[in-house]
PAZAPA-4460 file (N, C-alpha, C; in steps of 0.05 Angstrom, whole numbers, plus 32768, in hexadecimal, padded with zeros to 4 digits):
% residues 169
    n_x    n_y    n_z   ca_x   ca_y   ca_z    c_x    c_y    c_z   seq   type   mol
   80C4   7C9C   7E35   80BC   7CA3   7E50   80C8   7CBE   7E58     1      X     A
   80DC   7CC2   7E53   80ED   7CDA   7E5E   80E3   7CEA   7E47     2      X     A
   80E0   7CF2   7E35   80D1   7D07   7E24   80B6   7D0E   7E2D     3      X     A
   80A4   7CFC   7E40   808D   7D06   7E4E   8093   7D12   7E67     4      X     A
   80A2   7D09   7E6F   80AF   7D15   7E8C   80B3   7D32   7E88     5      X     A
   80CC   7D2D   7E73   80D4   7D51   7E70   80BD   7D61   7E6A     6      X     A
   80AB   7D56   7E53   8096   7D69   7E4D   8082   7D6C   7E5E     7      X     A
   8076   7D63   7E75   8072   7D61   7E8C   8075   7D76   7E99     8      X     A
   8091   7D7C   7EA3   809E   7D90   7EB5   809C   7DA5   7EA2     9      X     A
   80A5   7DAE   7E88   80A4   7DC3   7E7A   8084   7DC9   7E7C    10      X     A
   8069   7DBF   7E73   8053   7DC4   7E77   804E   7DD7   7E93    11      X     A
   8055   7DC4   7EAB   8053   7DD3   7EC5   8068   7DE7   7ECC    12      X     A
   807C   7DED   7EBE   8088   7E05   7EBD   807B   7E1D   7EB6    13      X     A
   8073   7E1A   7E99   805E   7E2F   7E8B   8048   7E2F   7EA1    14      X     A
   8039   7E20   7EA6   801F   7E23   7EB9   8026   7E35   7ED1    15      X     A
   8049   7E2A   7EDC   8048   7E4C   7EF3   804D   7E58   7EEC    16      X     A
   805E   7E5E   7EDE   8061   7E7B   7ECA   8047   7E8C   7EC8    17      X     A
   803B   7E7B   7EC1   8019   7E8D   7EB4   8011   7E8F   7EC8    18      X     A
   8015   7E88   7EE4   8001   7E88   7F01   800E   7E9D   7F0B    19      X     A
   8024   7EA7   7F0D   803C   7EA8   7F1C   802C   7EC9   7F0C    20      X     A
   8037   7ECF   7EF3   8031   7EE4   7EE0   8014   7EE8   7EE5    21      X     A
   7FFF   7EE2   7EEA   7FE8   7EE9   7EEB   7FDE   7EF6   7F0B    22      X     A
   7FED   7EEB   7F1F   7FE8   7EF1   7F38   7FEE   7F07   7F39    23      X     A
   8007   7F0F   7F35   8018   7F24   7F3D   800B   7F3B   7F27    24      X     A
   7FF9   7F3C   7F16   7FF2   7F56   7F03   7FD3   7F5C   7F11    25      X     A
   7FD5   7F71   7F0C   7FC5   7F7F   7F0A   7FA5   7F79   7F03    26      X     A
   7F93   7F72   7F0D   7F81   7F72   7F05   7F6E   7F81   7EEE    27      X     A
   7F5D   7F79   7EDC   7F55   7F90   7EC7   7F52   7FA7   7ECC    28      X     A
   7F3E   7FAD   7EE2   7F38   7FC1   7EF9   7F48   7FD3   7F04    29      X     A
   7F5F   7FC3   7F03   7F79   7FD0   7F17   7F87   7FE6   7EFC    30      X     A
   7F90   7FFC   7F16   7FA5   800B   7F03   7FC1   8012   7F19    31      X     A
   7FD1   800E   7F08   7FEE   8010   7F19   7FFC   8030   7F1F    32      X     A
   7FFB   803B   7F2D   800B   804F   7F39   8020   804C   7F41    33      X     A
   8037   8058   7F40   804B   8068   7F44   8061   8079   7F3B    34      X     A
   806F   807A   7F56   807A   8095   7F56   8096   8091   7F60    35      X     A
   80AD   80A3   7F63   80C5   809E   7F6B   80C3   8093   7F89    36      X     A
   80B5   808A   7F96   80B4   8079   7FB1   80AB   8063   7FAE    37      X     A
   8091   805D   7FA0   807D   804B   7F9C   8075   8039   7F8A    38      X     A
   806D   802A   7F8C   805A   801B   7F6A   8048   800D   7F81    39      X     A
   802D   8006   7F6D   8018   7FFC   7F74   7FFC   7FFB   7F65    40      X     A
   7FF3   7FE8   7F6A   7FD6   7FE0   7F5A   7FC4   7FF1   7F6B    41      X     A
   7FB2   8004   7F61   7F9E   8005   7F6C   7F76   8002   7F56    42      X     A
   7F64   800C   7F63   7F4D   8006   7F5B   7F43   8013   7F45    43      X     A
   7F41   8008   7F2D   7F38   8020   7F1A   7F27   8031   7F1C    44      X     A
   7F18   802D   7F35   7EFF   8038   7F47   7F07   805C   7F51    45      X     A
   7F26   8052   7F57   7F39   806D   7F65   7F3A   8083   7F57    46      X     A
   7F41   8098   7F5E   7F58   80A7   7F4D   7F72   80AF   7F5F    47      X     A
   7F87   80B1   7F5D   7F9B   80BC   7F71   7FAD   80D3   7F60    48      X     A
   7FA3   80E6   7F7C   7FBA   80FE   7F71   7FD8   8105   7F86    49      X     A
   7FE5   8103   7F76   8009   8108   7F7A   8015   811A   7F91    50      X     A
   8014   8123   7F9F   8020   813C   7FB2   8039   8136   7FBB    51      X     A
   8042   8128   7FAF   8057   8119   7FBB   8073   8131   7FAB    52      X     A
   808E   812C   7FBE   809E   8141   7FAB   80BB   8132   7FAF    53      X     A
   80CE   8141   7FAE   80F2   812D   7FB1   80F3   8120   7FC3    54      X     A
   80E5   8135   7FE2   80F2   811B   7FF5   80D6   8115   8003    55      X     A
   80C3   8118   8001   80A8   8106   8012   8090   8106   7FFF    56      X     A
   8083   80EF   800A   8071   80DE   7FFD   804B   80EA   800B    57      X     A
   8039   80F1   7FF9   8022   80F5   7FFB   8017   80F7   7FE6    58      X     A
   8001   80DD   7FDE   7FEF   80DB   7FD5   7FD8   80D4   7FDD    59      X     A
   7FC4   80E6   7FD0   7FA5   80EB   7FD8   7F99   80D3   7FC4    60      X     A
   7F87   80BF   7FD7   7F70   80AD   7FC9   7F59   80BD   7FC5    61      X     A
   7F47   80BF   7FAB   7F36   80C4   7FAC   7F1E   80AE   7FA4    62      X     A
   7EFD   80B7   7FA7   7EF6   80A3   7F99   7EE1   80AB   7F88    63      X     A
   7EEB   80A8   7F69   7EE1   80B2   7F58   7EF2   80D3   7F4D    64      X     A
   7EDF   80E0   7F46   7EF3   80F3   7F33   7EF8   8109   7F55    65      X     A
   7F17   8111   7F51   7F29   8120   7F62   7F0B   813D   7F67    66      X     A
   7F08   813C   7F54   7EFA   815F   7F56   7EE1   815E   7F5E    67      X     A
   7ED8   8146   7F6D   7EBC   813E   7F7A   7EC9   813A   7F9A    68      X     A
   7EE0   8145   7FA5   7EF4   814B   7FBE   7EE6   8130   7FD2    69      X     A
   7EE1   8116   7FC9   7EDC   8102   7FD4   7EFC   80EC   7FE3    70      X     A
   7F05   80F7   7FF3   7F1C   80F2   7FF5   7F1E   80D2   8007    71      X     A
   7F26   80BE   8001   7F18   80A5   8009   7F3C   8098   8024    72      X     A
   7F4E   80AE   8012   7F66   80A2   8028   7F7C   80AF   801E    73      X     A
   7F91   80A9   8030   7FAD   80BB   8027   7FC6   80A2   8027    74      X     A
   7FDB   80AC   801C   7FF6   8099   801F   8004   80B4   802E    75      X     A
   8017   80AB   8038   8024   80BF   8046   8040   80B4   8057    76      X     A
   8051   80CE   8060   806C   80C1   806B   8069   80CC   808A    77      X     A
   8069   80BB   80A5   8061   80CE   80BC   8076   80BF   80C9    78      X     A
   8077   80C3   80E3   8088   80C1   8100   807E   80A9   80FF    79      X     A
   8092   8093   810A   808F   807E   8111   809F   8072   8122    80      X     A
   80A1   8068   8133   80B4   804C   8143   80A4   8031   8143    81      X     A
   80B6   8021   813A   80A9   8005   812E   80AC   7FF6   8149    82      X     A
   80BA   7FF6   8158   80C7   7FE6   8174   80B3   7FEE   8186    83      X     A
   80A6   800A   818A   8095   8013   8199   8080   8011   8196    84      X     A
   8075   8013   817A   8056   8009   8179   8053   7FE8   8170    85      X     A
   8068   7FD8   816B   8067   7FC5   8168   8060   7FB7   8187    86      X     A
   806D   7FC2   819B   806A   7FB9   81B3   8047   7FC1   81C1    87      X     A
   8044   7FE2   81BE   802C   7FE6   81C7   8014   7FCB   81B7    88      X     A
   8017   7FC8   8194   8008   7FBC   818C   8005   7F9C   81AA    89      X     A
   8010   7F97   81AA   800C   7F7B   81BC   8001   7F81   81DA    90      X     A
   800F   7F98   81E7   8001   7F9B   81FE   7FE5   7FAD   8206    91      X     A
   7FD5   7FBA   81E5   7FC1   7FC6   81E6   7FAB   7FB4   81E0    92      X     A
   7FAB   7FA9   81C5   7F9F   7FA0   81B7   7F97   7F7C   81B5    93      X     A
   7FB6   7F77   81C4   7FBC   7F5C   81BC   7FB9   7F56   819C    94      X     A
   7FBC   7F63   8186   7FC1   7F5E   8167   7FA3   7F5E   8161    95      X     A
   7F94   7F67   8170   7F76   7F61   8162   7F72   7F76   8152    96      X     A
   7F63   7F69   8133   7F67   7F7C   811F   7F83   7F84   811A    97      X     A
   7F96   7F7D   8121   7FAF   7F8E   8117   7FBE   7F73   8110    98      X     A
   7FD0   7F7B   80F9   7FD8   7F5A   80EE   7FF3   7F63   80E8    99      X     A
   800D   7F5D   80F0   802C   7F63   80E9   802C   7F57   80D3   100      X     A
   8035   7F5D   80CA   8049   7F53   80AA   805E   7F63   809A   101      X     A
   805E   7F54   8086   8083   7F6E   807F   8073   7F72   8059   102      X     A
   8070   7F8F   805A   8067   7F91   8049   8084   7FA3   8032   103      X     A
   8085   7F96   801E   809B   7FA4   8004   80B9   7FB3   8017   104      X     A
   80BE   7F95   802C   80D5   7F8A   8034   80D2   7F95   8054   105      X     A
   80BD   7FA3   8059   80C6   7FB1   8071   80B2   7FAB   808A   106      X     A
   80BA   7FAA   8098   80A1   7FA3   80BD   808A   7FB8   80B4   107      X     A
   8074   7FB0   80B4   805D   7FC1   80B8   8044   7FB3   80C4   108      X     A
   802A   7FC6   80CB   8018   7FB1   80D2   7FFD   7FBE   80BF   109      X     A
   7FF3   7FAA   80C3   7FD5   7FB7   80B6   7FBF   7FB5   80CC   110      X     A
   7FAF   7FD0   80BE   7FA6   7FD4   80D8   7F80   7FD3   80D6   111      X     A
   7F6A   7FC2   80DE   7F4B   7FC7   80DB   7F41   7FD7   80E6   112      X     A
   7F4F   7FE5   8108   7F3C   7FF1   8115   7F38   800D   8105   113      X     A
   7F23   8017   810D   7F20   8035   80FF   7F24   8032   80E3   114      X     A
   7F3C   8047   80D0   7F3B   8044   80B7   7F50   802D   80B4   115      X     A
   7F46   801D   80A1   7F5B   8007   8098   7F76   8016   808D   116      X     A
   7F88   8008   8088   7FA4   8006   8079   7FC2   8001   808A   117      X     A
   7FD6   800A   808F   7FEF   8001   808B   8002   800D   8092   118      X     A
   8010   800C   80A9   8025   801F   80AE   803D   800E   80A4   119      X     A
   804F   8012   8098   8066   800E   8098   807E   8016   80A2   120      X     A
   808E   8005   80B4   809D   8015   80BD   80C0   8013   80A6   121      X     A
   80C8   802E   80A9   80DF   803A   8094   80FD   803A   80A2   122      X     A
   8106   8043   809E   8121   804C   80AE   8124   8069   80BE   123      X     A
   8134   806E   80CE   8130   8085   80DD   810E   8091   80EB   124      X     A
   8100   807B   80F6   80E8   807F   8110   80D4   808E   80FB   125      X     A
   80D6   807E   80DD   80BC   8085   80CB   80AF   8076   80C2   126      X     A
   8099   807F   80B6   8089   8068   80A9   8075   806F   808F   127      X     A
   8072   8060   8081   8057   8065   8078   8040   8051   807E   128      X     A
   802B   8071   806E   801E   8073   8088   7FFD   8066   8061   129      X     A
   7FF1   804F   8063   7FDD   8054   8049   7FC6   804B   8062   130      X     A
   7FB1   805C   8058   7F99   8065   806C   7F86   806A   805A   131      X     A
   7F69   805B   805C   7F53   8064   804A   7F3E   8058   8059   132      X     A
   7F20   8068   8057   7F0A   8067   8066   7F06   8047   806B   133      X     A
   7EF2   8046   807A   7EEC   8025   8080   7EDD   8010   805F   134      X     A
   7ECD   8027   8054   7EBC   8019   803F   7ED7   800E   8022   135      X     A
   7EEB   8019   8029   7EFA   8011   8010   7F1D   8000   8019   136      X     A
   7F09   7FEC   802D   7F25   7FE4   8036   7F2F   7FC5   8022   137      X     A
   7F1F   7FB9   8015   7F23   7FB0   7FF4   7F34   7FC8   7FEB   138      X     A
   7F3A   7FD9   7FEA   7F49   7FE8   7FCE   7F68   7FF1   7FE3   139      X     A
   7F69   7FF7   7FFF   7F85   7FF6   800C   7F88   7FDA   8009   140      X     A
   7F7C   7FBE   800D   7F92   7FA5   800F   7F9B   7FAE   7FEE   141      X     A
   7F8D   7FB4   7FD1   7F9A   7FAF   7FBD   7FB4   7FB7   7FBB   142      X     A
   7FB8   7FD8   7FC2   7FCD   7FE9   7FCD   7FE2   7FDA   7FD7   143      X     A
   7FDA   7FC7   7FF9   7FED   7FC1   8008   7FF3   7FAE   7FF9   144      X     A
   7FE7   7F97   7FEB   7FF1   7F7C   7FE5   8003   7F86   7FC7   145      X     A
   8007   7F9B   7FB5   8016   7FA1   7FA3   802E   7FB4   7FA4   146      X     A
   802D   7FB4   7FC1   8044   7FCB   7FC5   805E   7FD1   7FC4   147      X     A
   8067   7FE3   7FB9   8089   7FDB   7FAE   808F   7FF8   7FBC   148      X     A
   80A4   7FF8   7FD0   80A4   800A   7FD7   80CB   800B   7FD1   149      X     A
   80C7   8024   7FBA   80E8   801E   7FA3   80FF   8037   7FB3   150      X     A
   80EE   804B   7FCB   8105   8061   7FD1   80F3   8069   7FED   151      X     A
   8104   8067   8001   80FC   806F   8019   80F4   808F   8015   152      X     A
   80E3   809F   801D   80DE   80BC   8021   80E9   80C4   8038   153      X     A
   80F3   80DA   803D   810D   80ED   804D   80FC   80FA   8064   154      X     A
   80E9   8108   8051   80E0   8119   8068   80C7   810D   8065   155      X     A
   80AA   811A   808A   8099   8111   808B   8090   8125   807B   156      X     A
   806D   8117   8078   805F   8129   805F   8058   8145   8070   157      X     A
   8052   8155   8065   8046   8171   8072   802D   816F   807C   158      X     A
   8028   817B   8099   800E   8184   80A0   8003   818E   8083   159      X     A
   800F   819D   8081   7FFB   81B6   806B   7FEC   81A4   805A   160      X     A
   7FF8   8194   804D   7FF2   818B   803A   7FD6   8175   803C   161      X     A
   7FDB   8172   8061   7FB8   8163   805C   7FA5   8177   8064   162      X     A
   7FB7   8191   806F   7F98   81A2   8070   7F98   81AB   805F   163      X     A
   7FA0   81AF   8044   7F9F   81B8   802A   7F87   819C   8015   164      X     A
   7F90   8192   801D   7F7A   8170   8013   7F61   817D   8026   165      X     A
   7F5D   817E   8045   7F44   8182   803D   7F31   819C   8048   166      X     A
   7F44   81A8   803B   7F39   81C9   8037   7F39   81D3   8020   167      X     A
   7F2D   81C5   8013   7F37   81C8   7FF3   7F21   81DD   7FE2   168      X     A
   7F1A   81E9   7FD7   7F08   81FD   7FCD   7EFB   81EF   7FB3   169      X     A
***
């Protein structure tokens, strides 16, 4: 009796193991990015290019090949107070469309109105900031729901650099 017992429990050990291991990867589809801030699954559909440097974080979504300047969303490091828009969220909106949760350890919300994605709030009244058109809001939850966010970014991202995204030649 006790030799089916144990082998029992050892069977359903292996069985989460393999659930546990299967959830958490990557889809076939999926390809994993990152960088000294980041890791994350995104859509093999994507491409993402890097602008990111020592101390702040910007990367450009595209969709399809970079050099067809189809730019579908950005990651980015901006101004934030989490206490302040956490509060406006309740007395504007009442949470509609907007959903709190703590994404890769930290308060953030996600957001439907306009373009979908995710502010996170950081340390010192920052945040990031992942933003992409309405038609590819499937490919920001993949983003949000794999997000490992491994090194806070220092400074916010540069103006220039999104008028440089889309003034591009």
């Amino acid at each position: 009796m006790k030799k089916i017992e144990v082998f029992g429990i050892i069977i359903i050990a292996i069985l989460l193991i393999i659930l546990i291991v299967h959830v958490t990867s990557p889809t076939p589809k999926d390809k994993v990015f990152e960088n000294q801030f980041v890791k994350f699954n995104y859509s093999s559909d994507l491409n993402l290019v890097d602008k990111s440097n020592n101390t702040s974080i910007f990367i450009i979504i595209y969709d399809g090949d970079p050099a067809n300047k189809n730019v579908i969303g950005t990651i980015s490091l901006g101004e934030a107070n989490e206490t302040k828009e956490l509060n406006e969220i309740k007395k504007t909106v009442n949470g509609q469309n907007i959903e709190k949760t703590t994404i890769s350890g930290h308060q953030a919300i996600i957001e439907d109105m306009g373009d979908p994605g995710a502010e996170i709030y950081l340390k010192n009244n920052k945040g990031l900031f992942i933003l992409v058109n309405p038609p590819y809001k499937s490919d920001v939850d993949t983003i949000i729901n794999s997000l490992i966010i491994k090194k806070e970014p220092t400074d916010i991202t540069s103006k220039t650099l999104f008028y440089d995204m889309n003034h591009q030649n």
